[in-house]
C-alpha beads as a LAMMPS data file, in Angstrom:
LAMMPS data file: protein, C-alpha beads

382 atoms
381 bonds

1 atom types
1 bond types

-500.0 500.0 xlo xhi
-500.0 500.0 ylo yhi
-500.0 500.0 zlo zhi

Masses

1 110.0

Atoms # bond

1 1 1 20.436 12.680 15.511
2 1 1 19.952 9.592 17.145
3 1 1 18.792 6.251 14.759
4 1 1 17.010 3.227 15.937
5 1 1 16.261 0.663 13.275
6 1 1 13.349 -2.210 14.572
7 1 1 13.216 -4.575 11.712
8 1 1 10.715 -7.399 13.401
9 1 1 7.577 -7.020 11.845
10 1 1 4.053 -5.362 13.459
11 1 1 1.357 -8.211 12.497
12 1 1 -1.152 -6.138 13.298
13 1 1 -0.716 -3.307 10.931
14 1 1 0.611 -5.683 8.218
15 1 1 -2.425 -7.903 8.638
16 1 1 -4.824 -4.613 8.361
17 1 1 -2.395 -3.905 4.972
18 1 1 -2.751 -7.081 3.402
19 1 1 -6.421 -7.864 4.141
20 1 1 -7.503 -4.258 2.467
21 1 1 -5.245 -5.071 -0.573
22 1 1 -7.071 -8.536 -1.244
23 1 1 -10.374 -7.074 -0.442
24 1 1 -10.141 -4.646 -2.903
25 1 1 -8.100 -6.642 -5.377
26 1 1 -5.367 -4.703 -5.930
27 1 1 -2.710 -7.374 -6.495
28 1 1 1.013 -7.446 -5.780
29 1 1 1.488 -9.382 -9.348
30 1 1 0.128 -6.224 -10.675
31 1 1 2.298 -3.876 -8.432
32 1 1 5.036 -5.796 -9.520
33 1 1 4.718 -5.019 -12.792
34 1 1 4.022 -1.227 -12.508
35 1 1 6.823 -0.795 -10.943
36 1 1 8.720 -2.580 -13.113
37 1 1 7.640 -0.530 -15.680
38 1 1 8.794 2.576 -14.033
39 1 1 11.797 1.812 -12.463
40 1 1 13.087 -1.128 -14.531
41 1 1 15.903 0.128 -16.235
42 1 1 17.269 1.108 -12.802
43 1 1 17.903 -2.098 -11.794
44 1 1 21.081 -4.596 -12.901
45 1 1 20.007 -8.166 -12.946
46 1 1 20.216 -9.417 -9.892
47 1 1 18.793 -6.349 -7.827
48 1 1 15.251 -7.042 -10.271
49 1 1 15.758 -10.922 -9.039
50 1 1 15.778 -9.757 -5.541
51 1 1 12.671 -7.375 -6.130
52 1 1 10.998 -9.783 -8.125
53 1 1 11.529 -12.446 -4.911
54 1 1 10.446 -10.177 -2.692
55 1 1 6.972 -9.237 -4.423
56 1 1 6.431 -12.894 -5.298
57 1 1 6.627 -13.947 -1.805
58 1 1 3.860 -11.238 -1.169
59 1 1 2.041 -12.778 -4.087
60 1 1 2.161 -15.997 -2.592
61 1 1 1.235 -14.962 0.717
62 1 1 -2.234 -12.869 -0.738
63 1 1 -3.307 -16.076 -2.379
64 1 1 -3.492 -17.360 1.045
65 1 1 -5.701 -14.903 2.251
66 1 1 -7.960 -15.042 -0.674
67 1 1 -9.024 -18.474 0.296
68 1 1 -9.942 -17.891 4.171
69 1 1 -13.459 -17.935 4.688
70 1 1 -12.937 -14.946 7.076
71 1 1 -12.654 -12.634 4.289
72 1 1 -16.480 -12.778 3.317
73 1 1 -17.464 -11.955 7.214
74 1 1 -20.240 -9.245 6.477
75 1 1 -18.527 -7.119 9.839
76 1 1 -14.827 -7.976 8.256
77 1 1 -16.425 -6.337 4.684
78 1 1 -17.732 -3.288 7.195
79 1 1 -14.097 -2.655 9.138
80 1 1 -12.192 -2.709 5.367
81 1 1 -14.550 -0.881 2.971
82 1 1 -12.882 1.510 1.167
83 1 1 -13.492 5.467 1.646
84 1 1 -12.131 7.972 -0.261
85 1 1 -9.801 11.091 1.890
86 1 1 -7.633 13.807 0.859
87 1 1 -8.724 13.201 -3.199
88 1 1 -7.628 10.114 -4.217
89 1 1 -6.609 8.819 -0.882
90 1 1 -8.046 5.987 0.327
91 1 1 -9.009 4.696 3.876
92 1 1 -10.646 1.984 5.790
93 1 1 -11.715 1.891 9.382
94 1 1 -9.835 -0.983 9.952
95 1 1 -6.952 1.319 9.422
96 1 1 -8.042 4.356 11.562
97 1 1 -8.476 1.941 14.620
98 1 1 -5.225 0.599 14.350
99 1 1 -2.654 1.966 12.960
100 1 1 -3.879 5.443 13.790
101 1 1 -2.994 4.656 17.716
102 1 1 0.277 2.090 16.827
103 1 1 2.891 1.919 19.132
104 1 1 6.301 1.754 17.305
105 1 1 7.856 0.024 20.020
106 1 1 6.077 -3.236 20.627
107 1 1 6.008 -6.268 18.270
108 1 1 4.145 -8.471 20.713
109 1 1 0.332 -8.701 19.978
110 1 1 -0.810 -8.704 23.104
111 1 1 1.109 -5.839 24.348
112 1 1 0.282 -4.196 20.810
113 1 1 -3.428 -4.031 21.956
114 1 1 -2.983 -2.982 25.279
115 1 1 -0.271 0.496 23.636
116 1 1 -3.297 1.232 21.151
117 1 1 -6.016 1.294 23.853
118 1 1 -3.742 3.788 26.137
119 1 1 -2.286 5.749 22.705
120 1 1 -6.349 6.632 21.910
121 1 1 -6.925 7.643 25.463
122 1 1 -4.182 9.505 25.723
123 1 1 -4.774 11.149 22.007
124 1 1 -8.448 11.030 22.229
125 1 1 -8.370 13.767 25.412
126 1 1 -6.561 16.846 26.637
127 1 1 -3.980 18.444 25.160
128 1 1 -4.055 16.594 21.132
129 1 1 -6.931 16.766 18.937
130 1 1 -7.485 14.957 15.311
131 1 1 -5.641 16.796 12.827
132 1 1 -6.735 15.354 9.334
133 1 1 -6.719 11.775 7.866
134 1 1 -5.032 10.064 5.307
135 1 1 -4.060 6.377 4.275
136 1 1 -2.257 5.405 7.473
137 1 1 -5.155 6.428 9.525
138 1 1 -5.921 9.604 11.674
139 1 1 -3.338 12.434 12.390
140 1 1 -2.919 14.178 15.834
141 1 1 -1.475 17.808 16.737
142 1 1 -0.772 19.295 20.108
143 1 1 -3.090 21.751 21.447
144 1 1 -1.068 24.928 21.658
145 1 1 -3.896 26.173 24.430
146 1 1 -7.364 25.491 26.244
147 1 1 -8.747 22.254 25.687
148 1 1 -9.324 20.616 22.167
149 1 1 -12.801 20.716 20.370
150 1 1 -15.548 18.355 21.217
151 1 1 -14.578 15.221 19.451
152 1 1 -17.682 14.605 16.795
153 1 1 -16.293 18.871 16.248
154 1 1 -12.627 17.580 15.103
155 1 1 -14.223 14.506 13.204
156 1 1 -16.618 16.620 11.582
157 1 1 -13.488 18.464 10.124
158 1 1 -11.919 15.682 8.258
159 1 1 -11.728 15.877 4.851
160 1 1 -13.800 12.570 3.991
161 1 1 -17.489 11.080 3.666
162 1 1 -20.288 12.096 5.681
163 1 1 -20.487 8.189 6.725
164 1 1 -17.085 7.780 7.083
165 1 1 -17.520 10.537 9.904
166 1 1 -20.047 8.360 11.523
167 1 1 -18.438 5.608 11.668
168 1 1 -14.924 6.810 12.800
169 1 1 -17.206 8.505 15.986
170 1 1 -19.404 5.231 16.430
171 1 1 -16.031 3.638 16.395
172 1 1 -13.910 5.655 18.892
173 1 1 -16.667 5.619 21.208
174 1 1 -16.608 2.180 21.569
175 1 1 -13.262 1.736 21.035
176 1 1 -12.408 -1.285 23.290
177 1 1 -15.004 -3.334 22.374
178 1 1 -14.204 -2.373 18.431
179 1 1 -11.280 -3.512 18.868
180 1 1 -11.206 -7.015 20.032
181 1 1 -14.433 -7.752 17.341
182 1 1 -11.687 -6.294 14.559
183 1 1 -8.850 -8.527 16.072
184 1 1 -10.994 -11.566 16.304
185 1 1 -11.380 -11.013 12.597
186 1 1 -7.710 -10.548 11.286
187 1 1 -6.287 -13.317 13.824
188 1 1 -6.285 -16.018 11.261
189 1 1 -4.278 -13.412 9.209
190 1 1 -1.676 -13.041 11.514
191 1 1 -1.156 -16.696 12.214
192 1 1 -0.519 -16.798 8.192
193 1 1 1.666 -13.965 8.227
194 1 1 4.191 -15.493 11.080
195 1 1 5.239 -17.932 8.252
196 1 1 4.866 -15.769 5.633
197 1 1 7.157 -12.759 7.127
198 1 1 10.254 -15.333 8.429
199 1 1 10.403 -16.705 4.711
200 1 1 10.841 -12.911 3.290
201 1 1 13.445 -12.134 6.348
202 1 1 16.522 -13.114 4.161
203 1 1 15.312 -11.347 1.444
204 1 1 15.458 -7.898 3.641
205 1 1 19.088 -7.463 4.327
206 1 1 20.175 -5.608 1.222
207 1 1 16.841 -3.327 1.952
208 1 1 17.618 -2.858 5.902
209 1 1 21.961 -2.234 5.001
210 1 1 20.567 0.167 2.485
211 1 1 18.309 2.435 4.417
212 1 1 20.710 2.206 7.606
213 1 1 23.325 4.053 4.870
214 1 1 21.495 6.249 3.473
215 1 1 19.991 7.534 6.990
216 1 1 23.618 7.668 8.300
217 1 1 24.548 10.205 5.373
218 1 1 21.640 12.107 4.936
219 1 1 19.642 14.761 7.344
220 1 1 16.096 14.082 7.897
221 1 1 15.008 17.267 6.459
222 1 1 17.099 15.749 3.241
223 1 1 15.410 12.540 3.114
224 1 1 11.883 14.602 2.684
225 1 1 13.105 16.307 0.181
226 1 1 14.197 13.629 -1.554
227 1 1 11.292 11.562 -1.277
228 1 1 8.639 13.693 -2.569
229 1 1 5.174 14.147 -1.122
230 1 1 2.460 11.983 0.826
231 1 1 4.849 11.405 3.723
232 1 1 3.000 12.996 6.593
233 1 1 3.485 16.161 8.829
234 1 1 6.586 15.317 10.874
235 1 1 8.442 17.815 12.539
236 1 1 11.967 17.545 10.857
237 1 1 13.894 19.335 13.372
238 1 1 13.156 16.066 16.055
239 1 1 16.317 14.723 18.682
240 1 1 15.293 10.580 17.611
241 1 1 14.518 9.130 14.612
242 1 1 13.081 5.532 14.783
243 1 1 12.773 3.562 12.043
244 1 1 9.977 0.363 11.333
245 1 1 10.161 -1.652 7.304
246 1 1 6.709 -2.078 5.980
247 1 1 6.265 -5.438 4.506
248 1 1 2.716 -5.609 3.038
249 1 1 2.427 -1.969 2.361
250 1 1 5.811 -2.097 0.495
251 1 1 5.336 1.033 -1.669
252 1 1 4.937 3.297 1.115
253 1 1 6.103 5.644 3.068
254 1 1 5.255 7.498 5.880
255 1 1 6.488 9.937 8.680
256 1 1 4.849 10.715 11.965
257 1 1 5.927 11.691 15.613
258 1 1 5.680 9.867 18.258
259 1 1 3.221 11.190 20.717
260 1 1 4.346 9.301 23.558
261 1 1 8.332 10.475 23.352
262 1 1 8.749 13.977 22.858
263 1 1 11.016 15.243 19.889
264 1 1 10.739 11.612 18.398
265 1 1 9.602 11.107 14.663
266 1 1 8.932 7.487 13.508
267 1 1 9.450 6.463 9.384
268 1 1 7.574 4.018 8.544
269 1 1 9.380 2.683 5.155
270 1 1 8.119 0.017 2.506
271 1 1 10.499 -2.538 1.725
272 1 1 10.669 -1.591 -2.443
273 1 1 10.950 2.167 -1.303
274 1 1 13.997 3.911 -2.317
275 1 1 15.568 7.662 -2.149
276 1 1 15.912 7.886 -5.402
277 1 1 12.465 6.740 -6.695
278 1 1 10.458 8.994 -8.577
279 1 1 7.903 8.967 -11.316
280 1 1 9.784 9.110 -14.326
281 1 1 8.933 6.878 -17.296
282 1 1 12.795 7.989 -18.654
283 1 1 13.543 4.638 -15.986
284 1 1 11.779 2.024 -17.942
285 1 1 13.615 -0.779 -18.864
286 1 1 13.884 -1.929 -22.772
287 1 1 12.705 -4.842 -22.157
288 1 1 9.908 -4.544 -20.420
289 1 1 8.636 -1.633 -22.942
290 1 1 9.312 -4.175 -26.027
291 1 1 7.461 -6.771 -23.943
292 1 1 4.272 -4.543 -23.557
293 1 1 4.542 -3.282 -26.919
294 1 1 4.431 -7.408 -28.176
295 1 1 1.411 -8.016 -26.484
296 1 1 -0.032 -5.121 -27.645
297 1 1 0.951 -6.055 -31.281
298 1 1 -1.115 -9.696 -31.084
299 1 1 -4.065 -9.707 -32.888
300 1 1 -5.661 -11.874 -30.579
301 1 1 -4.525 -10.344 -27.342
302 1 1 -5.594 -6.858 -28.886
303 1 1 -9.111 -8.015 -29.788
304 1 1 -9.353 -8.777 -25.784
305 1 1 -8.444 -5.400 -24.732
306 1 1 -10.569 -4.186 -27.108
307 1 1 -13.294 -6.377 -25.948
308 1 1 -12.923 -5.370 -22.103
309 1 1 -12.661 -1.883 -22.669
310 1 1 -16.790 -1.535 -21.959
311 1 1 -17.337 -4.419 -19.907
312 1 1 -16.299 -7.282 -17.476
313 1 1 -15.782 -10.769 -18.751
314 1 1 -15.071 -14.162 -17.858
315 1 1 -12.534 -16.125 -20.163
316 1 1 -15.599 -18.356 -21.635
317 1 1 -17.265 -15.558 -22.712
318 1 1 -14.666 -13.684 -24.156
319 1 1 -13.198 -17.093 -26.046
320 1 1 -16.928 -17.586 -27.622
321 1 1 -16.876 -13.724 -28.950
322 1 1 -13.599 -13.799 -30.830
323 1 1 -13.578 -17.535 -31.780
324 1 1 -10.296 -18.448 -29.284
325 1 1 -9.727 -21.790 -27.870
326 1 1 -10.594 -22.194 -24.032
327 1 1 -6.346 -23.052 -23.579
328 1 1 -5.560 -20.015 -25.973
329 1 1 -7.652 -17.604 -24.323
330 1 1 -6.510 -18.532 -20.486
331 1 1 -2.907 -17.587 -22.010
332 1 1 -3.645 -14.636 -23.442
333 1 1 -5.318 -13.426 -20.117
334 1 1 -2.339 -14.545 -18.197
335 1 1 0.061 -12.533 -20.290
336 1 1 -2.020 -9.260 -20.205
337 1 1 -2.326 -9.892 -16.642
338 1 1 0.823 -10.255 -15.619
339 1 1 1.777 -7.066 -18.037
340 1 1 -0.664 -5.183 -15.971
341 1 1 -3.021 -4.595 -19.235
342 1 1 -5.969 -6.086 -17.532
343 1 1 -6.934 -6.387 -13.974
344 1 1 -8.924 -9.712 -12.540
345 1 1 -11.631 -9.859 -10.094
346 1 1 -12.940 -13.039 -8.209
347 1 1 -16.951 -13.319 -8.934
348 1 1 -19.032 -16.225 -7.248
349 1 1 -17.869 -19.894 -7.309
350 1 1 -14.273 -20.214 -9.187
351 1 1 -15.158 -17.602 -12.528
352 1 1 -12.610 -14.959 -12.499
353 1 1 -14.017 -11.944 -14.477
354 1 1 -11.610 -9.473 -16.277
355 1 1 -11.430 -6.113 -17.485
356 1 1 -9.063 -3.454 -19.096
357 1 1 -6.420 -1.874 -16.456
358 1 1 -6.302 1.490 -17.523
359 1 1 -3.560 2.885 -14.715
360 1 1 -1.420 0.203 -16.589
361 1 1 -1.951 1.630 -20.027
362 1 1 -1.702 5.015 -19.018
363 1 1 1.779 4.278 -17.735
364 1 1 2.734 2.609 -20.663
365 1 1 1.321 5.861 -22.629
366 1 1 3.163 8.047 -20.347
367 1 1 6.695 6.003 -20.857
368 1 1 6.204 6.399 -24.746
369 1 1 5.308 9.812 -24.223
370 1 1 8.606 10.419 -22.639
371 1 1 11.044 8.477 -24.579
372 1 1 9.246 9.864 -27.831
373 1 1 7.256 12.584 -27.515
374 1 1 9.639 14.805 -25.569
375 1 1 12.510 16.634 -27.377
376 1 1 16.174 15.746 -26.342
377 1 1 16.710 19.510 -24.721
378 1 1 13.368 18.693 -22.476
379 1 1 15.099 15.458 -21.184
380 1 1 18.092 17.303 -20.091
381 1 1 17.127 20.092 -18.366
382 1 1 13.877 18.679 -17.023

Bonds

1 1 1 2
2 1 2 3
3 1 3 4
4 1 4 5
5 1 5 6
6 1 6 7
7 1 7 8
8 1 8 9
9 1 9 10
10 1 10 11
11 1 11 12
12 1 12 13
13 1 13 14
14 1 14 15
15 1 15 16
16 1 16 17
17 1 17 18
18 1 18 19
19 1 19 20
20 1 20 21
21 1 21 22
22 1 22 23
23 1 23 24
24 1 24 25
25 1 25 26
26 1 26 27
27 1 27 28
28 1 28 29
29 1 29 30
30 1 30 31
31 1 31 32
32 1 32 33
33 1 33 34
34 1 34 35
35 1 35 36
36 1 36 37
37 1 37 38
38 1 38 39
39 1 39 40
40 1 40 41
41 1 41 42
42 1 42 43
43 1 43 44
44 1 44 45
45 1 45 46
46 1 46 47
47 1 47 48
48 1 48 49
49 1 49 50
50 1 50 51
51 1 51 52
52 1 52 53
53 1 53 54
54 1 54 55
55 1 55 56
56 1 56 57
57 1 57 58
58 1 58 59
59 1 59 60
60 1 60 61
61 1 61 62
62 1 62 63
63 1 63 64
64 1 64 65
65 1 65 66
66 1 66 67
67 1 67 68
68 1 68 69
69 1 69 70
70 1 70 71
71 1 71 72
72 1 72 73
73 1 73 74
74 1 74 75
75 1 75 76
76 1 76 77
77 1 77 78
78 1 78 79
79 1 79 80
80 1 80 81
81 1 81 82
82 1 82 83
83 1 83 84
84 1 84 85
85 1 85 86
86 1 86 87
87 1 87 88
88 1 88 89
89 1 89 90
90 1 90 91
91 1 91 92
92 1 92 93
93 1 93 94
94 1 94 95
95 1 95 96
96 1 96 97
97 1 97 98
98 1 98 99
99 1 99 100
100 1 100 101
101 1 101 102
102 1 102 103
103 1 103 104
104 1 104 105
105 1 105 106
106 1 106 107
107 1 107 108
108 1 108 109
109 1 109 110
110 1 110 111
111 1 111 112
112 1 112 113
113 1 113 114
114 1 114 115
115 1 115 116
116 1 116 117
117 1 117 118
118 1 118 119
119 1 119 120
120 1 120 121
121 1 121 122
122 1 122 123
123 1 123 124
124 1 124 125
125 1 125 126
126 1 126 127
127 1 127 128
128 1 128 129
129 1 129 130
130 1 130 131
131 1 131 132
132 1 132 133
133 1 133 134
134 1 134 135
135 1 135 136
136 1 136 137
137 1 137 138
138 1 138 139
139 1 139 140
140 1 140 141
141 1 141 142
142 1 142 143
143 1 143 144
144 1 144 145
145 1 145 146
146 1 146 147
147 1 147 148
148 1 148 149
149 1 149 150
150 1 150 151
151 1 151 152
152 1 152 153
153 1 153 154
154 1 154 155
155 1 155 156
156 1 156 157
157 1 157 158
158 1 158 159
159 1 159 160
160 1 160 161
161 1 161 162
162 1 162 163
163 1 163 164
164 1 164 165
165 1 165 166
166 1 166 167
167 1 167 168
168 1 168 169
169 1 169 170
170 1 170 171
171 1 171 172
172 1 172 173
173 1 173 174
174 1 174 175
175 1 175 176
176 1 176 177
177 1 177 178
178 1 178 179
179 1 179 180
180 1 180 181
181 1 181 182
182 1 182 183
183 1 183 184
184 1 184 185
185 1 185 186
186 1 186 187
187 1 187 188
188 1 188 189
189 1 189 190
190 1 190 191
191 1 191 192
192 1 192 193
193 1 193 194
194 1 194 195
195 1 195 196
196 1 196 197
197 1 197 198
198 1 198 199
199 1 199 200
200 1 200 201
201 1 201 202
202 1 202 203
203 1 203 204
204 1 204 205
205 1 205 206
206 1 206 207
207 1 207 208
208 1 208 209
209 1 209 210
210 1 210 211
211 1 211 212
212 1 212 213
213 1 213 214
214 1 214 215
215 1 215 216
216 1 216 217
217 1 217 218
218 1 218 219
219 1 219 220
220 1 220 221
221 1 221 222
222 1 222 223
223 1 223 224
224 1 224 225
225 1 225 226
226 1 226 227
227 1 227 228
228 1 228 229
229 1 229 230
230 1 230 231
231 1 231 232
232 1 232 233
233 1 233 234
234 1 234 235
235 1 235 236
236 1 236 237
237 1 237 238
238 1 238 239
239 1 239 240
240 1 240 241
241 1 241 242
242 1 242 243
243 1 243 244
244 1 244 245
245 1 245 246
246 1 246 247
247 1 247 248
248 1 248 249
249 1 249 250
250 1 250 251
251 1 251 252
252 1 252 253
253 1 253 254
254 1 254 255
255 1 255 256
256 1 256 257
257 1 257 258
258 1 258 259
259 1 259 260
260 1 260 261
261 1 261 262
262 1 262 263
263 1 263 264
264 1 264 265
265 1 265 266
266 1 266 267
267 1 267 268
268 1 268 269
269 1 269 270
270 1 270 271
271 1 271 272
272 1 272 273
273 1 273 274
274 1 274 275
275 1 275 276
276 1 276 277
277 1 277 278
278 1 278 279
279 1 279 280
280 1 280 281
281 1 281 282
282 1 282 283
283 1 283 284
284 1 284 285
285 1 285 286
286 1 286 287
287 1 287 288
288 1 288 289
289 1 289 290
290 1 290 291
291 1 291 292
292 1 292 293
293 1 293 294
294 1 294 295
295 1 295 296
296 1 296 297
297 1 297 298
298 1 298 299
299 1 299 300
300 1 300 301
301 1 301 302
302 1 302 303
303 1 303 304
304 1 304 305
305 1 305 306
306 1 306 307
307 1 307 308
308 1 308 309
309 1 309 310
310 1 310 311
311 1 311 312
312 1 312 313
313 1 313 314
314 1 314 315
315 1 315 316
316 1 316 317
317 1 317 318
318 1 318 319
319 1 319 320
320 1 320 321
321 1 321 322
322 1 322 323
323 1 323 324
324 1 324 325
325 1 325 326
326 1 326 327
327 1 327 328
328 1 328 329
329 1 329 330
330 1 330 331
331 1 331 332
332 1 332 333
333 1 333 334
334 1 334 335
335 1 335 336
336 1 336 337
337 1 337 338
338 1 338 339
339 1 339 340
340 1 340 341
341 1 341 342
342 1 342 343
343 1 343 344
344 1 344 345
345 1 345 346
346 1 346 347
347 1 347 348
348 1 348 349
349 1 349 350
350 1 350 351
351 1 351 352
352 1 352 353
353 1 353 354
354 1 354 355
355 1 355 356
356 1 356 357
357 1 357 358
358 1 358 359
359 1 359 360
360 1 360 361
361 1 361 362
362 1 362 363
363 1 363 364
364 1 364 365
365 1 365 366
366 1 366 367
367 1 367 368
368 1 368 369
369 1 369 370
370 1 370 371
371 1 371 372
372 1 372 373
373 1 373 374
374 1 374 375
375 1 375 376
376 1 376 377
377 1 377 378
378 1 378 379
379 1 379 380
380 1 380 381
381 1 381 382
């Protein structure tokens, strides 16, 4: 099978990634520390430095973003709100109108524009129809005969919101003109990104040598299998294979073909993505389990997460219930933060209200569970 490995970045669909993220507040600080939770104990020392460099330089790049004024656009709010596909999928129109109609091939941004206009022609007409939605946008199939349902018929099919529908078919229609108010939007986004992406380069090697040998000793069909589920529809017996690194969606994966080249699939791979990763708490590292298990053993910090279990608060508040300094409260925040106890969300002005992460608990719960819970006959034939 032939391999082609593009490691320059596609602004476009990392802008789209990174603006969602901060608009919905789902932090890489926090990422960081999930994963660490899960995976830690597979890492030596200084493969968790690298990872840790790699997510702080995402960190550092969504604080950025926070502060453009471009973010609180009422039509940038419309092209990112959140809808909910395939269960507990999540999409965003944004998405569907770009990276649905991508063109692996070009890095340029002004070329970029011009492949997505002819991709949704091309896809939007004879011979493909829509085939489902998911994350990364719409999917496409060939039609095996006659020409493919009306298109409000194939939208109507998608497993998502009644408005959702409308606006992917208010969107497509007016696809063009869609797309240059969406790009006007995300431009300042890019321009921080350019910066951004060149200081992470160095930090990509190990990730690009390691995919490149793993790819070069494993089938595709093997790498799907490996991988688990959520990966697309890909045909895996395809002649091409091209490869593209993810940088803000750097937990993901995703396999689709390219519609353009027969017999080609394209992987799109995040840059903390590994074969080998899979959900199992077994992975946790000691010290990051003793360092949860601190936190929760503080009085103080425990009478927080008690406190936010019901309710938002801001750190004023929650020092005047419990009696806390101002100083001794914005440290015990930062700790459970950073933990991934409690999640933060920006409210009006500068106040930063908090609240109890409960997808960070439960994988602390589930970690215990396993090292604990499970007897030692479970482990090894599980």
């Amino acid at each position: 099978m032939d391999i082609t490995f593009i490691q320059e970045p596609q602004r476009l669909i990392e802008a789209v990634e990174l603006i969602y993220l901060t608009v919905h507040h789902e932090s890489y600080d926090d990422l960081k520390h999930r994963i660490l939770l899960t995976y830690g104990a597979k890492y030596d020392q200084v493969q968790e430095q690298q990872f840790s460099q790699r997510m702080e330089c995402l960190a550092r790049l969504q604080r950025q973003v926070e502060a453009l004024p471009e973010l609180q656009n009422p039509r940038l709010q419309y092209y990112f709100a959140r809808h909910t596909t395939r269960g507990a999928s999540h999409c965003c129109l944004a998405t569907v109108l770009i990276t649905s109609f991508s063109d692996v091939n070009e890095n340029d941004l002004d070329r970029a524009v011009k492949a997505m206009k002819f991709r949704k022609r091309l896809l939007i007409g004879q011979g493909f129809e829509i085939s489902g939605i998911s994350y990364s946008g719409l999917a496409f199939r060939r039609c095996n005969e006659g020409q493919p349902p009306e298109l409000h018929e194939q939208i109507n099919r998608l497993d998502c919101s009644p408005e959702f529908k409308w606006k992917i078919m208010t969107a497509l229609c007016a696809y063009d003109q869609c797309l240059e108010e969406l790009l006007a939007l995300i431009r300042p986004v890019c321009a921080l990104l350019d910066q951004a992406l060149a200081e992470l380069e160095p930090m990509l090697e190990p990730v690009y040598a390691y995919w490149k040998a793993c790819l070069e000793n494993n089938t595709l069909r093997e790498l799907l299998l490996r991988i688990g589920p959520g990966q697309g529809e890909a045909q895996v017996d395809c002649q091409k294979l091209t490869v593209r690194f993810w940088r803000t969606a750097c937990n993901r994966m995703y396999l689709t073909e390219n519609w353009t080249a027969p017999g080609e699939v394209v992987a799109y791979i995040g840059i903390i993505v590994e074969m080998d990763d899979a959900a199992d708490g077994s992975q946790a590292s000691d010290q990051v389990i003793c360092s949860m298990l601190r936190l929760l053993g503080d009085n103080s910090k425990f009478a927080i997460l008690m406190l936010l279990r019901k309710q938002k608060l801001y750190g004023q508040e929650i020092g005047e219930r419990l009696g806390l300094h101002h100083g001794t409260v914005s440290r015990h925040l930062s700790s459970l933060y950073r933990s991934g106890l409690i999640s933060m969300e920006k409210g009006n002005g500068r106040v930063c209200y908090y609240t109890i992460n409960r997808k960070g608990i439960g994988h602390l719960l589930e970690v215990l569970g396993k090292l604990f819970m499970e007897e030692p006959g479970e482990q090894e034939t599980g």
